[in-house]
PDB file of N, CA, C and O in Angstrom:
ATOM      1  N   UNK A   1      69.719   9.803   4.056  1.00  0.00           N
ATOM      2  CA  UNK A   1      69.507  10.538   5.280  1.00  0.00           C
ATOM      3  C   UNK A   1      70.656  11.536   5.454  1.00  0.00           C
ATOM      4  O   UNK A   1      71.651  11.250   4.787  1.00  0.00           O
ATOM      5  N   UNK A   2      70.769  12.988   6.436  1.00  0.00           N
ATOM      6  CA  UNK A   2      71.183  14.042   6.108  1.00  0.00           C
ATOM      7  C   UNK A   2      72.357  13.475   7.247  1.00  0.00           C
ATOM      8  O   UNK A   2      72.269  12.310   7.633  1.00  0.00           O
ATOM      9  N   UNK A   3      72.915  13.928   7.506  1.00  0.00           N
ATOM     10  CA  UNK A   3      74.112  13.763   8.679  1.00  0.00           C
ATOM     11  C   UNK A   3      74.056  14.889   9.161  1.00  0.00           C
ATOM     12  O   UNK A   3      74.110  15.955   8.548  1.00  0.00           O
ATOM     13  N   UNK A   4      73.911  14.668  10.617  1.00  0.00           N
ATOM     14  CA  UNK A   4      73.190  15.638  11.865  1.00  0.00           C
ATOM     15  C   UNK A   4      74.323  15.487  12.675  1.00  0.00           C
ATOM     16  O   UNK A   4      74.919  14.465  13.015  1.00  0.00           O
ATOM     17  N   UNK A   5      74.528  16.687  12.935  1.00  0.00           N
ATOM     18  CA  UNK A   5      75.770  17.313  13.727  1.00  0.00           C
ATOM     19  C   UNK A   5      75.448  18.291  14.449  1.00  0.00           C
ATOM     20  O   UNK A   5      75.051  19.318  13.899  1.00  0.00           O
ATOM     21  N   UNK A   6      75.574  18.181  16.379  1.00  0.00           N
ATOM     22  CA  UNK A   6      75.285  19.487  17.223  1.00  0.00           C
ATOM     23  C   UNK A   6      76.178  19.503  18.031  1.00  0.00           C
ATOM     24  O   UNK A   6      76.662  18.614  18.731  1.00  0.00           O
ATOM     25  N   UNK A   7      76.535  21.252  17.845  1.00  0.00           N
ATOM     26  CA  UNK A   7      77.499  21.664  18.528  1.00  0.00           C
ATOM     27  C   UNK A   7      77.766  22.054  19.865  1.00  0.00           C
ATOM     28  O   UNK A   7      78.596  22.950  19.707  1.00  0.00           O
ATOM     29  N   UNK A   8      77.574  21.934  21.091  1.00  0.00           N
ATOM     30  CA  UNK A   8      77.809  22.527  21.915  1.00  0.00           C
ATOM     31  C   UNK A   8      78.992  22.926  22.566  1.00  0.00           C
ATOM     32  O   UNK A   8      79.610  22.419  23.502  1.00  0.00           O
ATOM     33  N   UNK A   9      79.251  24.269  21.661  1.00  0.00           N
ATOM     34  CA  UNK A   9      80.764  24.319  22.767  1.00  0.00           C
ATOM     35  C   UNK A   9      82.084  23.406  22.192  1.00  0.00           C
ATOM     36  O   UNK A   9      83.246  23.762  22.387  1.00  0.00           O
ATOM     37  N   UNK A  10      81.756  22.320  21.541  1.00  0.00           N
ATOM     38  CA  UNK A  10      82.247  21.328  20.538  1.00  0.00           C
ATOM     39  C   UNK A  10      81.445  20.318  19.729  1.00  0.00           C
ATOM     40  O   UNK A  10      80.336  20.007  20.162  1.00  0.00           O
ATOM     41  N   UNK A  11      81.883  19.779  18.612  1.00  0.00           N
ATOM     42  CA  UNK A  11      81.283  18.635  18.568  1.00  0.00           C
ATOM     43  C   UNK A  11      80.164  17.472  19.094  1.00  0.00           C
ATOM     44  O   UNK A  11      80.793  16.773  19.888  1.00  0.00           O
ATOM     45  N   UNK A  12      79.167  17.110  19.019  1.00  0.00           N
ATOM     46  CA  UNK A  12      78.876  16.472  19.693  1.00  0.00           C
ATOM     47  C   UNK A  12      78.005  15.194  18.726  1.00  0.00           C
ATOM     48  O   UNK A  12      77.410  15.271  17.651  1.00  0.00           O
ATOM     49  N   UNK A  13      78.204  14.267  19.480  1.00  0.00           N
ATOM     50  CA  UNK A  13      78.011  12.837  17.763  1.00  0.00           C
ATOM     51  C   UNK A  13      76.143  12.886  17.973  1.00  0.00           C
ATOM     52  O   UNK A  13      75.801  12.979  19.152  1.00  0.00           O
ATOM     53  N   UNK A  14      75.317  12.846  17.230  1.00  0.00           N
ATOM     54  CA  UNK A  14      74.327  12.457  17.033  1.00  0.00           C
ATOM     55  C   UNK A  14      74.054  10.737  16.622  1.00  0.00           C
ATOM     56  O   UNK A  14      74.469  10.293  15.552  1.00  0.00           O
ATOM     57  N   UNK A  15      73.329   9.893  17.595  1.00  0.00           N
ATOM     58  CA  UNK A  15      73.557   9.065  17.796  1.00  0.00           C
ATOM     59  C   UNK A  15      71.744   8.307  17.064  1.00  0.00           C
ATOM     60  O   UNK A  15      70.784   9.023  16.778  1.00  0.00           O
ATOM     61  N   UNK A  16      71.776   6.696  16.931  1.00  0.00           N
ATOM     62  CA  UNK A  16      70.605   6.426  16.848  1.00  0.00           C
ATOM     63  C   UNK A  16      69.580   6.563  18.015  1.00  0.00           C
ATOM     64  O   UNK A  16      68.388   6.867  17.964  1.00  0.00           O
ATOM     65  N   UNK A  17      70.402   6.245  19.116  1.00  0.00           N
ATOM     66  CA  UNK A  17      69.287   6.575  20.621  1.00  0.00           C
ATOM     67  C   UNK A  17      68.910   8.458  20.792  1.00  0.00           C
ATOM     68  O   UNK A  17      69.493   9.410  20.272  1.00  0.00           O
ATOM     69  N   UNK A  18      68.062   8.436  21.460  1.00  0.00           N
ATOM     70  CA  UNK A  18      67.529  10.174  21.583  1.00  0.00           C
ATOM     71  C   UNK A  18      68.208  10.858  22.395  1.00  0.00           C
ATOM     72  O   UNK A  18      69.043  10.464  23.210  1.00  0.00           O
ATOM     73  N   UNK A  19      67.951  11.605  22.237  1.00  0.00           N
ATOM     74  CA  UNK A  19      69.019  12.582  23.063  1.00  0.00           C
ATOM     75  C   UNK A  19      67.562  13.374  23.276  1.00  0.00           C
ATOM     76  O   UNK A  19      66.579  13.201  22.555  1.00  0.00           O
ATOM     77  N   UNK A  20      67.626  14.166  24.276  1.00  0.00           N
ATOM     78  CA  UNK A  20      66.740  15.578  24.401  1.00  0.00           C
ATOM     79  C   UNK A  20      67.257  16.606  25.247  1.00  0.00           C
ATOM     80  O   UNK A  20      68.093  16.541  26.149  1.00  0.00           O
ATOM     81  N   UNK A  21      66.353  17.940  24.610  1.00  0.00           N
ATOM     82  CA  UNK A  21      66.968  19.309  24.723  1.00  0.00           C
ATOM     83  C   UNK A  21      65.460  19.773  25.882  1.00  0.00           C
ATOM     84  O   UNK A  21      64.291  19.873  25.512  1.00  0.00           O
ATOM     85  N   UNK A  22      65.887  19.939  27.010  1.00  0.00           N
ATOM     86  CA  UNK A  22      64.367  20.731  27.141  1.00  0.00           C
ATOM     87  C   UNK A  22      64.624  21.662  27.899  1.00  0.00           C
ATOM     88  O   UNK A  22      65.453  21.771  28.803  1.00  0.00           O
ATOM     89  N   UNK A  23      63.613  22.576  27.353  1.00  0.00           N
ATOM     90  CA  UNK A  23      63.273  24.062  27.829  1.00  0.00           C
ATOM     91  C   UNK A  23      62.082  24.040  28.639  1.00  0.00           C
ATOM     92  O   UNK A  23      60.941  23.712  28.315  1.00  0.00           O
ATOM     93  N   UNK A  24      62.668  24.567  30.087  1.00  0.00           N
ATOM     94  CA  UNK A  24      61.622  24.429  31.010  1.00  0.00           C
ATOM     95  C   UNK A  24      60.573  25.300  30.975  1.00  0.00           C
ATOM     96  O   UNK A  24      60.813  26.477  30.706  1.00  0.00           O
ATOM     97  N   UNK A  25      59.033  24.815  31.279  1.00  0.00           N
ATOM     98  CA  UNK A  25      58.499  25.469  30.888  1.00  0.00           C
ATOM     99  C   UNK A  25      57.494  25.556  29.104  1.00  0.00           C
ATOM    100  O   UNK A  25      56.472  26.165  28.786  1.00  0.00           O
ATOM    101  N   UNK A  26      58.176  24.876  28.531  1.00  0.00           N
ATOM    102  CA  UNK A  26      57.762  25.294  26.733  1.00  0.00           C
ATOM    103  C   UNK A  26      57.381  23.612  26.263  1.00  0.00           C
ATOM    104  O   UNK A  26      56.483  23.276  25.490  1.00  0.00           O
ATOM    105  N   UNK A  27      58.362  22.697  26.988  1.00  0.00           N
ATOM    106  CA  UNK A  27      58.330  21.443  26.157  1.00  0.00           C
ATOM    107  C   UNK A  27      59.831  20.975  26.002  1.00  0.00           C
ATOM    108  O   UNK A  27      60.763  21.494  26.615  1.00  0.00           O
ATOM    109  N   UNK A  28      59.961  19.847  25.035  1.00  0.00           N
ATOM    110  CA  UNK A  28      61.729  19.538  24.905  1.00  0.00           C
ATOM    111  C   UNK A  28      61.694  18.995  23.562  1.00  0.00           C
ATOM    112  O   UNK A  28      60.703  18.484  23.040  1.00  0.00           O
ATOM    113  N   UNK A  29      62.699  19.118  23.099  1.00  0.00           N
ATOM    114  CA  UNK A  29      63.117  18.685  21.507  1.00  0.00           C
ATOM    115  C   UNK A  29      63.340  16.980  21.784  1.00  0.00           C
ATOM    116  O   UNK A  29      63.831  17.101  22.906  1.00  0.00           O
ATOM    117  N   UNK A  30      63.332  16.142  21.653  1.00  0.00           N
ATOM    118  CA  UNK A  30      63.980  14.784  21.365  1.00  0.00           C
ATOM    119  C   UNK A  30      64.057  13.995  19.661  1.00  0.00           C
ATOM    120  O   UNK A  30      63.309  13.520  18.806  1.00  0.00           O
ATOM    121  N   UNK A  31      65.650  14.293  19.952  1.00  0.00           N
ATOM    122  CA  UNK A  31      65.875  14.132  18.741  1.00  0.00           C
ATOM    123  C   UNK A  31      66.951  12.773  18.370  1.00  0.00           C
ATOM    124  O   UNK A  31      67.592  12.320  19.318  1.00  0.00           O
ATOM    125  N   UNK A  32      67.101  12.258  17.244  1.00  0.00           N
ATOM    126  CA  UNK A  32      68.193  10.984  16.980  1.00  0.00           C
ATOM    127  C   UNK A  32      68.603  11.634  15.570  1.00  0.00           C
ATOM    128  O   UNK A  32      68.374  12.744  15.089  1.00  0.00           O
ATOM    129  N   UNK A  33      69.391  10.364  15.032  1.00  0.00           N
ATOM    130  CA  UNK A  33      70.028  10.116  13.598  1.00  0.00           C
ATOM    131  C   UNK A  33      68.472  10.539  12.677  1.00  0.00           C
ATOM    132  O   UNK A  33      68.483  11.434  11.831  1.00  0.00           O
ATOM    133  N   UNK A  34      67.321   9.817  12.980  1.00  0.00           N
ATOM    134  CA  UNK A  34      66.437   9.455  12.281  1.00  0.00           C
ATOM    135  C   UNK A  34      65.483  10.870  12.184  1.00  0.00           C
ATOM    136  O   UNK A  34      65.709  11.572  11.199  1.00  0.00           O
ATOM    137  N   UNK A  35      64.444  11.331  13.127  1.00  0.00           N
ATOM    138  CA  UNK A  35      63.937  12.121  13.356  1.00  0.00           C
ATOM    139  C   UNK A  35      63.936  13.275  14.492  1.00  0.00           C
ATOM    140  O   UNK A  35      64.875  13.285  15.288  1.00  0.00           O
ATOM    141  N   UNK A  36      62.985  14.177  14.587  1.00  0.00           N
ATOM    142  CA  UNK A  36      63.058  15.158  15.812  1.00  0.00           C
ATOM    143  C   UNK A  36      61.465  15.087  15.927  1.00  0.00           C
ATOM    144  O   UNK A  36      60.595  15.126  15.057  1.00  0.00           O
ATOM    145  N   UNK A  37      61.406  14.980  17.184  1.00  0.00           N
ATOM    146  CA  UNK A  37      59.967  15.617  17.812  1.00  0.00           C
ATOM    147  C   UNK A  37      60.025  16.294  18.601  1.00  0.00           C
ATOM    148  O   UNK A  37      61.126  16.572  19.076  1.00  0.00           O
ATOM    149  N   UNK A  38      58.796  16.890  19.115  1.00  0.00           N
ATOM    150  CA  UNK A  38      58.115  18.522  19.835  1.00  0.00           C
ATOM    151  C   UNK A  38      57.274  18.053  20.461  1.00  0.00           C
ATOM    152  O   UNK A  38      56.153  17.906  19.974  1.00  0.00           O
ATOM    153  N   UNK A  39      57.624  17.607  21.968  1.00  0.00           N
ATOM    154  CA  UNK A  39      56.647  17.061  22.693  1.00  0.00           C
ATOM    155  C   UNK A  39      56.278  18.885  23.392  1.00  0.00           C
ATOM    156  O   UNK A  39      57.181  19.718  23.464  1.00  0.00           O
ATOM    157  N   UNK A  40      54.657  19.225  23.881  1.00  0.00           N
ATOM    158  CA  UNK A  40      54.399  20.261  24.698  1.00  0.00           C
ATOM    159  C   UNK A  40      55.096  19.870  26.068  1.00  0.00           C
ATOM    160  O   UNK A  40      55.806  18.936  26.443  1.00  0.00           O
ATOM    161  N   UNK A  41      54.548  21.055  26.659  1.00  0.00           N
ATOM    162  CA  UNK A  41      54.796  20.932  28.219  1.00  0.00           C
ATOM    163  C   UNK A  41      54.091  19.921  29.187  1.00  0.00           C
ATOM    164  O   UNK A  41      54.580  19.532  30.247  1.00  0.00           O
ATOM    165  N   UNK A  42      53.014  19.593  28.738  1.00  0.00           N
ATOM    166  CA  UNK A  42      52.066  18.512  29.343  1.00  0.00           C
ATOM    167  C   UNK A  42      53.009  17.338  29.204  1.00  0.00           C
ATOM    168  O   UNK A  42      53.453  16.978  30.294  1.00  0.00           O
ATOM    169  N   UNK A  43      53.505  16.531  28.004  1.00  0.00           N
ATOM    170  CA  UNK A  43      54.559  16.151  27.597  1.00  0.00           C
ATOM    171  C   UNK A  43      53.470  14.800  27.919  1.00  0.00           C
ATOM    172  O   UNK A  43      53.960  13.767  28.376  1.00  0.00           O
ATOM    173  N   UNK A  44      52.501  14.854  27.743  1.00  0.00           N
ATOM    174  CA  UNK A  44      51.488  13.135  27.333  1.00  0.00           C
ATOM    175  C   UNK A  44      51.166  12.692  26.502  1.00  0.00           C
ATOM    176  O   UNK A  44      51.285  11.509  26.184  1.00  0.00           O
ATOM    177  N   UNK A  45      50.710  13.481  25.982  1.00  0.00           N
ATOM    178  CA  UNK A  45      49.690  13.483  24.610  1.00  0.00           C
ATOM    179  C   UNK A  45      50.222  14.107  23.677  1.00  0.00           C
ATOM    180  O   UNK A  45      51.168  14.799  24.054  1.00  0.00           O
ATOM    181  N   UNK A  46      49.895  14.168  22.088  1.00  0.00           N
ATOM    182  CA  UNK A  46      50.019  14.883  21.173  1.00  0.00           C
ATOM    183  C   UNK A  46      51.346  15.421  20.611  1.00  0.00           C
ATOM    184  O   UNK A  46      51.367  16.484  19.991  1.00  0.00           O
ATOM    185  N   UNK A  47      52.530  14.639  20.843  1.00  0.00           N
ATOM    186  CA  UNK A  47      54.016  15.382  20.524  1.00  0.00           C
ATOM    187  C   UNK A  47      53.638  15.327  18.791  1.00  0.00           C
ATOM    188  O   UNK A  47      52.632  14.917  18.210  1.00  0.00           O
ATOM    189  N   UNK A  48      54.856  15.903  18.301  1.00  0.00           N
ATOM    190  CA  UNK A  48      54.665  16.331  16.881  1.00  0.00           C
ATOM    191  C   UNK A  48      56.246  15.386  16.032  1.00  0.00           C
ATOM    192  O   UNK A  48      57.329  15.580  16.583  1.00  0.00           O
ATOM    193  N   UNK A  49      56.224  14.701  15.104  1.00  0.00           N
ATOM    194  CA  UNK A  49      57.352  14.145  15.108  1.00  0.00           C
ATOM    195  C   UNK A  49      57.508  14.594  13.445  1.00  0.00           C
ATOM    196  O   UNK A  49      56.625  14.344  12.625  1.00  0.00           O
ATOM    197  N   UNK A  50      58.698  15.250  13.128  1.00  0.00           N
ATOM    198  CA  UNK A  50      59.509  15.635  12.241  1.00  0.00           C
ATOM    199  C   UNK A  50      60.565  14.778  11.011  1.00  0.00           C
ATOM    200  O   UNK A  50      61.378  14.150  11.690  1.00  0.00           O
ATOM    201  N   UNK A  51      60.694  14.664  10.337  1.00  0.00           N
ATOM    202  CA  UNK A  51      61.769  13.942   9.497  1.00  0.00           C
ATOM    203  C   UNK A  51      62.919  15.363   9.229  1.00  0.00           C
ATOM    204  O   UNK A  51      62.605  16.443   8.727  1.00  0.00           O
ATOM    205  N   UNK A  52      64.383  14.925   9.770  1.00  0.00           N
ATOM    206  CA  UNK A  52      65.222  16.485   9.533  1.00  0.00           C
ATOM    207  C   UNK A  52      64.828  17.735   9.161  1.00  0.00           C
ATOM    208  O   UNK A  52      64.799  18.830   9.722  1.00  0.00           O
ATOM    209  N   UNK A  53      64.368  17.088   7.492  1.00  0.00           N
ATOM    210  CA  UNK A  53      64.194  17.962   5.989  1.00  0.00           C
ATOM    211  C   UNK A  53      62.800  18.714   6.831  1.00  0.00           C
ATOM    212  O   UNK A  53      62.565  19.908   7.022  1.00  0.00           O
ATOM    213  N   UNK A  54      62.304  17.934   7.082  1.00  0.00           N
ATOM    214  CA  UNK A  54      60.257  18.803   7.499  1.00  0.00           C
ATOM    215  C   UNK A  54      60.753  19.758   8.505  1.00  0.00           C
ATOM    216  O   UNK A  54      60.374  20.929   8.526  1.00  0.00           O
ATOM    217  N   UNK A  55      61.663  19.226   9.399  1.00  0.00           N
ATOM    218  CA  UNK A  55      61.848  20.443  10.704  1.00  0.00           C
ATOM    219  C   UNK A  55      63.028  21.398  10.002  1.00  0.00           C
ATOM    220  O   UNK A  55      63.293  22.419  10.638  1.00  0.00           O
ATOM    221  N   UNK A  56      63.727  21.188   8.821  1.00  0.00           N
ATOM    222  CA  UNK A  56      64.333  22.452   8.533  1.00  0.00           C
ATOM    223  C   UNK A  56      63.651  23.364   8.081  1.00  0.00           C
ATOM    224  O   UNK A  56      63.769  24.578   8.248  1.00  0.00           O
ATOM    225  N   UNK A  57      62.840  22.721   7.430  1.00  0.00           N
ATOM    226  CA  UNK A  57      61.187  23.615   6.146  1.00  0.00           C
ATOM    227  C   UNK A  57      60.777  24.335   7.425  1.00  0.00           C
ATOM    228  O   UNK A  57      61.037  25.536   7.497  1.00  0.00           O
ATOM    229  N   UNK A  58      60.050  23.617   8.629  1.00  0.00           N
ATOM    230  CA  UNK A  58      59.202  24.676   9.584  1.00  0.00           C
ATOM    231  C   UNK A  58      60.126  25.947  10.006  1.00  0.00           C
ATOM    232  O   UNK A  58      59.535  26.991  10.281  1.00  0.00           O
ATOM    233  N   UNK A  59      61.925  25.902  10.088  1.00  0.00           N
ATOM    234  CA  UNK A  59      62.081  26.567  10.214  1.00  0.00           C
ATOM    235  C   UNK A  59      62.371  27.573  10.002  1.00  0.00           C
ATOM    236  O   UNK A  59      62.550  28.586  10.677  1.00  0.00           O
ATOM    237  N   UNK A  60      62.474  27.158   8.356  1.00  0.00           N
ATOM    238  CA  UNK A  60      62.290  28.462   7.325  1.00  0.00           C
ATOM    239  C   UNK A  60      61.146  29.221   7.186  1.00  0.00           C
ATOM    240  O   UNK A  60      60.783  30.228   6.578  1.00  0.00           O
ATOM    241  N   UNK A  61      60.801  28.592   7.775  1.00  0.00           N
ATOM    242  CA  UNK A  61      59.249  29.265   7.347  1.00  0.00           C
ATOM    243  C   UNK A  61      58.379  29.824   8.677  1.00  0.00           C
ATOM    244  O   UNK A  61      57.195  30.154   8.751  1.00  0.00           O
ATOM    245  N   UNK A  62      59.202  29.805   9.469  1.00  0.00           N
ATOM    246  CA  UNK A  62      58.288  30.356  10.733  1.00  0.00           C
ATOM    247  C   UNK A  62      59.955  31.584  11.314  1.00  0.00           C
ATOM    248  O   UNK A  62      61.047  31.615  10.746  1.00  0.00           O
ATOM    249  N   UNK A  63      59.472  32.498  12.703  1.00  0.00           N
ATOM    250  CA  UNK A  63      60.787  32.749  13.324  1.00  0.00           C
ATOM    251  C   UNK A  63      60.890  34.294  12.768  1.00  0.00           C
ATOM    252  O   UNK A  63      60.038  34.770  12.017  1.00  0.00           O
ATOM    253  N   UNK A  64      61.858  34.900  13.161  1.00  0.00           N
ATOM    254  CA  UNK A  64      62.082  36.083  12.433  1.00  0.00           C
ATOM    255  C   UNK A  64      63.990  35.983  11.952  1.00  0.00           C
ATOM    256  O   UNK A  64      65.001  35.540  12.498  1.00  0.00           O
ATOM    257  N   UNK A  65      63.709  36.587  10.818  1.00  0.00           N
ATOM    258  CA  UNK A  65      65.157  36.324   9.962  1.00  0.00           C
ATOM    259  C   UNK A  65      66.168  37.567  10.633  1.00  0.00           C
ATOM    260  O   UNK A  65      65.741  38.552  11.235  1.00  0.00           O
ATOM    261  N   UNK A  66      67.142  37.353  10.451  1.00  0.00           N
ATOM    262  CA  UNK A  66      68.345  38.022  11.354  1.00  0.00           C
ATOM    263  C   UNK A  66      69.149  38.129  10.088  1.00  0.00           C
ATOM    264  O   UNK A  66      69.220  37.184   9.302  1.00  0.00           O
ATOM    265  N   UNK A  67      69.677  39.129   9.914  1.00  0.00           N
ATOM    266  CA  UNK A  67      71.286  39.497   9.496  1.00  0.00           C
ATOM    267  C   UNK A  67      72.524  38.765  10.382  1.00  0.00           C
ATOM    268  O   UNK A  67      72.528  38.771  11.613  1.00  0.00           O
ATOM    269  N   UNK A  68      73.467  38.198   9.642  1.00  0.00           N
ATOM    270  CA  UNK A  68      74.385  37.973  10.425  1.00  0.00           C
ATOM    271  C   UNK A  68      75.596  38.728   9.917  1.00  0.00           C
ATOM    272  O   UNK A  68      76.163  38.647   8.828  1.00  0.00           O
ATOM    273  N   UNK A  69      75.865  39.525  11.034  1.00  0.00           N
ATOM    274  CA  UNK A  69      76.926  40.434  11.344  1.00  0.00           C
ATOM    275  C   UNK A  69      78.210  39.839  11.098  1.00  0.00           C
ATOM    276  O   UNK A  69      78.652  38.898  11.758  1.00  0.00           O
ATOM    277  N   UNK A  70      79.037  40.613   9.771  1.00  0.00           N
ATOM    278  CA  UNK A  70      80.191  40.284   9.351  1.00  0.00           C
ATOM    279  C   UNK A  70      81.491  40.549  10.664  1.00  0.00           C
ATOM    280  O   UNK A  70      81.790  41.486  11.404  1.00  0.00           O
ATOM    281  N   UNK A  71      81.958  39.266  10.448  1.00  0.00           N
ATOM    282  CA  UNK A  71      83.051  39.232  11.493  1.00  0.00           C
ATOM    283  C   UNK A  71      84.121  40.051  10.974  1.00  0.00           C
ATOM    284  O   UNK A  71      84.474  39.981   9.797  1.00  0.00           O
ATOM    285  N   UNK A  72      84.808  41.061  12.080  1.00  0.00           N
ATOM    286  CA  UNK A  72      85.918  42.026  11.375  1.00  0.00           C
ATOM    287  C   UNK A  72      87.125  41.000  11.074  1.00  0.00           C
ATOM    288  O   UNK A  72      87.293  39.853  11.489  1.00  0.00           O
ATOM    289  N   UNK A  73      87.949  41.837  10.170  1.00  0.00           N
ATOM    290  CA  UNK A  73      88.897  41.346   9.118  1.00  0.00           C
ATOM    291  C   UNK A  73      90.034  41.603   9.915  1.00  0.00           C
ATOM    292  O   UNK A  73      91.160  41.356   9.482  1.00  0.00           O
TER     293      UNK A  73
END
């Protein structure tokens, strides 16, 4: 398993219990050590549940790609 690390501002430990991110309005991320899911906004029925590796793939593969702007020297 990958070792999951989120930053806010600092460090922050990714734990076996869930944590969740939600965006009002869209749905919320709930995520652990183990997996991530994508519950909708209804937030009853039908969430979508991820293994790390699968939710890094969706996010290669969906989104629009960005340049990241070299930091001056």
């Amino acid at each position: 398993m990958p070792q999951i690390k989120l930053q806010l501002g600092k460090p922050v430990e990714i734990e076996r219990a869930d944590s969740t991110i939600t965006i009002q309005g869209i749905g919320k991320l709930v995520f652990s050590q183990g997996s991530v899911e994508w519950w909708n906004k209804s937030g009853k029925v039908n969430y979508k549940t991820f293994t790390w590796q699968e939710f890094a793939d969706v996010l290669q593969a969906n989104g629009t790609a960005k340049k990241k702007k070299a930091k001056p020297a």
